[in-house]
N, C-alpha and C positions, 0 to 999 in steps of 0.2 A: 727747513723745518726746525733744524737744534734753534737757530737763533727767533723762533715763535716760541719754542718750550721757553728759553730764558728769559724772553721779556714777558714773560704769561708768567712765570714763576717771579721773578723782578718785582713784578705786580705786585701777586698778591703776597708773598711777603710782605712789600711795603704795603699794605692797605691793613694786615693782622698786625705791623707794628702800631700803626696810626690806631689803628687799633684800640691793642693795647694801653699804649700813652692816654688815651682817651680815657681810660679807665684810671689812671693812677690820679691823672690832675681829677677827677671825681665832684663835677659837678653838683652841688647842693647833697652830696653823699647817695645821691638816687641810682648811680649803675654800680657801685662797689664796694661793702663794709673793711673800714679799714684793715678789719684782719688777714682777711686775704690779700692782702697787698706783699707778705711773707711768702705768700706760693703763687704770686703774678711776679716776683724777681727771676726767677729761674728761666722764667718763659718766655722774659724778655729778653734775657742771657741770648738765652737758644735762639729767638727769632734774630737777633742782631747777628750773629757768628755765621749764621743761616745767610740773609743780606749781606755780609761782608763776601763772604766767601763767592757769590752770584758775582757781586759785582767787583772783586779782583780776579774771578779766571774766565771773566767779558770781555770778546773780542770781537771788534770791530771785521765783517767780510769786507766793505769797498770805504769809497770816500765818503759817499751818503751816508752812509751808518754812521763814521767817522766824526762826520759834521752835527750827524741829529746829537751824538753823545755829547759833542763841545756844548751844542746849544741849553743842552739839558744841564746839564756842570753851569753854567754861567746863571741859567735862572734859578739851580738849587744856589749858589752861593749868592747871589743877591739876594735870596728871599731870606738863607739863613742868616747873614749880616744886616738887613731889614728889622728884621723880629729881632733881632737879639739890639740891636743898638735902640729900637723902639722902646725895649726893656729897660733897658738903662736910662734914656730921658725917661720915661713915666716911672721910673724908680727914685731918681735923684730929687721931683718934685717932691718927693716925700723923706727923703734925706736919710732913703735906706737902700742903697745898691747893694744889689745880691754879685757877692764876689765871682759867683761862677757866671754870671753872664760876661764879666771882664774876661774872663778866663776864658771863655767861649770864641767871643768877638777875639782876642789875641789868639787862638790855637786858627781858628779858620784864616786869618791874615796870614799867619807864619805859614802856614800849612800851601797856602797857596802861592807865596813866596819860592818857598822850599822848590813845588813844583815847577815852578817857571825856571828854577836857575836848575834844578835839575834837568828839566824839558831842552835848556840852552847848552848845556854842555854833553848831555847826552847823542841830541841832535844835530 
């Protein structure tokens, strides 16, 4: 039962972040007046801290679970290094790369680095 409440809360956390996000990039200005973008900071704060916290005291009960969360981690970071390196070629066409995507695309590399030699030494 605990591990239905966290992946139901896992959820929709990330659905109110996706959310949110939705709201900031603000398509043709039609869901969100800039102004409020000064009281969607806060909330976005909160929902992330919210999301971190679910998903660093997530524990795995058997090897199934174990294995769905690997699966899950592999197709978040291909999709995050997708997007973000997509970003970069259709940015460079234009001969203006957005520094934080480099900075993105190198935090998610090292970061996953990081874990594998910690993963290696730990285990």
């Amino acid at each position: 039962m605990k591990n239905n409440l966290n992946f139901l809360g896992e959820t929709l956390i990330s659905l109110f972040l996706v959310g949110l996000l939705i709201f900031f990039v603000n398509p043709l200005d039609l869901l969100m007046p800039k102004e409020l973008h000064l009281f969607m900071i806060p909330t976005l704060v909160l929902l992330f801290v919210v999301f971190t916290a679910i998903i660093w005291k997530e524990k795995a009960a058997d090897e199934r679970e174990q294995l769905h969360r690997y699966i899950a981690a592999r197709f978040a970071y291909f999709a995050s290094i997708t997007v973000l390196v997509l970003g970069i070629i259709y940015q460079s066409a234009y001969n203006a790369v957005d520094p934080w995507l480099i900075i993105a695309v190198c935090v998610i590399l090292l970061s996953k680095l990081i874990g594998l030699v910690y993963g290696h030494f730990r285990h």
